[in-house]
N, C-alpha and C positions, 0 to 999 in steps of 0.2 A: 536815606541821604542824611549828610549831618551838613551843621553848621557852627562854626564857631564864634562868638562876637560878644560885644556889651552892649545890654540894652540900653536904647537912647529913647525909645520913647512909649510910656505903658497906657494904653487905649482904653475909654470908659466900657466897661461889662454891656454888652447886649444880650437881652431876653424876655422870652415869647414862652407861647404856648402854641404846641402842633395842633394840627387839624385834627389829631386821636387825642386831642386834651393834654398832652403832656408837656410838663415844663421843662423849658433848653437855656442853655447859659452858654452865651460863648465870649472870648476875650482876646481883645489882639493886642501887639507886642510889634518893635520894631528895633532890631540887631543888627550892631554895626561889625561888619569884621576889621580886624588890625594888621591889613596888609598896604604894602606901600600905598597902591590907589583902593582905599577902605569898599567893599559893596554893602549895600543895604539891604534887608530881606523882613518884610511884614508877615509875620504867622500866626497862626490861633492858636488857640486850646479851648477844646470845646467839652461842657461838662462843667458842673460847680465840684464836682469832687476833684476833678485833674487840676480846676484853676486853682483849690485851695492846697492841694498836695505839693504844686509846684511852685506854688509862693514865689513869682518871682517881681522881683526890685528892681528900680532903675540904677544903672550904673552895673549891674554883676554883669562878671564876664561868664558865659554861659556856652557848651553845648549842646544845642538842640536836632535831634534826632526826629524829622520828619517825611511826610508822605505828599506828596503833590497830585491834583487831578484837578478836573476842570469840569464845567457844567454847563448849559446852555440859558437862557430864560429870554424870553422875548426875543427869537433870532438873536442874539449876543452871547457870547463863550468870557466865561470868566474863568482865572483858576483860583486854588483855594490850597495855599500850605499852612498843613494841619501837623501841628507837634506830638509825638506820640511819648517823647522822653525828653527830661530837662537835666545835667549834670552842671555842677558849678563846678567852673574849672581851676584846680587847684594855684596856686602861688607859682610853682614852677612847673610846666607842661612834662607832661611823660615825656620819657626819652631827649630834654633839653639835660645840659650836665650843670651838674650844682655848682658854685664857686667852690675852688678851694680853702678850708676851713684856713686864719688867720697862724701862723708860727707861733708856736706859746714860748721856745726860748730862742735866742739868737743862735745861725749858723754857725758851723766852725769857720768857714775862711773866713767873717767878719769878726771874728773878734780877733785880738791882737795877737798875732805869729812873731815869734823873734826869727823863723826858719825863710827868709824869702829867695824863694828860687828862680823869680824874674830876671832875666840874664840882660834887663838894661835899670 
């Protein structure tokens, strides 16, 4: 699944040590998308290698390419969306159409015709 948006809000780094001794790093994020009524979406990145590879800032406009699932703990279900890919999205979106580039010299009907064939 993806999502597109800017982030509005970057979450302090949480981390532990599993019950096998190993150390975990994870870090949340929250993305707004830029549609008339905007949705909000909270997701991880879990790992100090993915957090530092995907460097992300508050304010970039981001897609993030993620996996959803859910878990139990204490009789209660929670879910967990977990980012597997982060792209910063360019200036102007794929397939949106560029402006067209500025005229570098004046049209011919605008410059001065001695020929007018307006019949009033």
């Amino acid at each position: 699944m993806e999502f597109t948006g800017k982030i509005i809000a970057v979450l302090p780094v949480k981390s532990g040590t599993s019950k096998t001794g190993n150390a975990w790093m994870v870090q949340e994020y929250v993305a707004e998308s830029n549609e008339m009524y905007p949705k909000k979406m909270c997701f991880d990145i879990f790992g100090e290698d993915k957090i530092k590879q995907f460097d992300i800032k508050m304010g970039e406009e981001l897609t993030i390419s993620f996996d959803i699932d859910a878990r139990e703990w204490q009789g209660r279900w929670f879910n967990s969306v977990r980012a597997w890919r982060v792209e910063r999205v360019a200036a102007s979106a794929p397939g949106e159409p560029l402006p067209p580039p500025a005229p570098t010299e004046m049209p011919d009907f605008l410059q001065g015709s001695d020929t007018d064939d307006l019949p009033f």
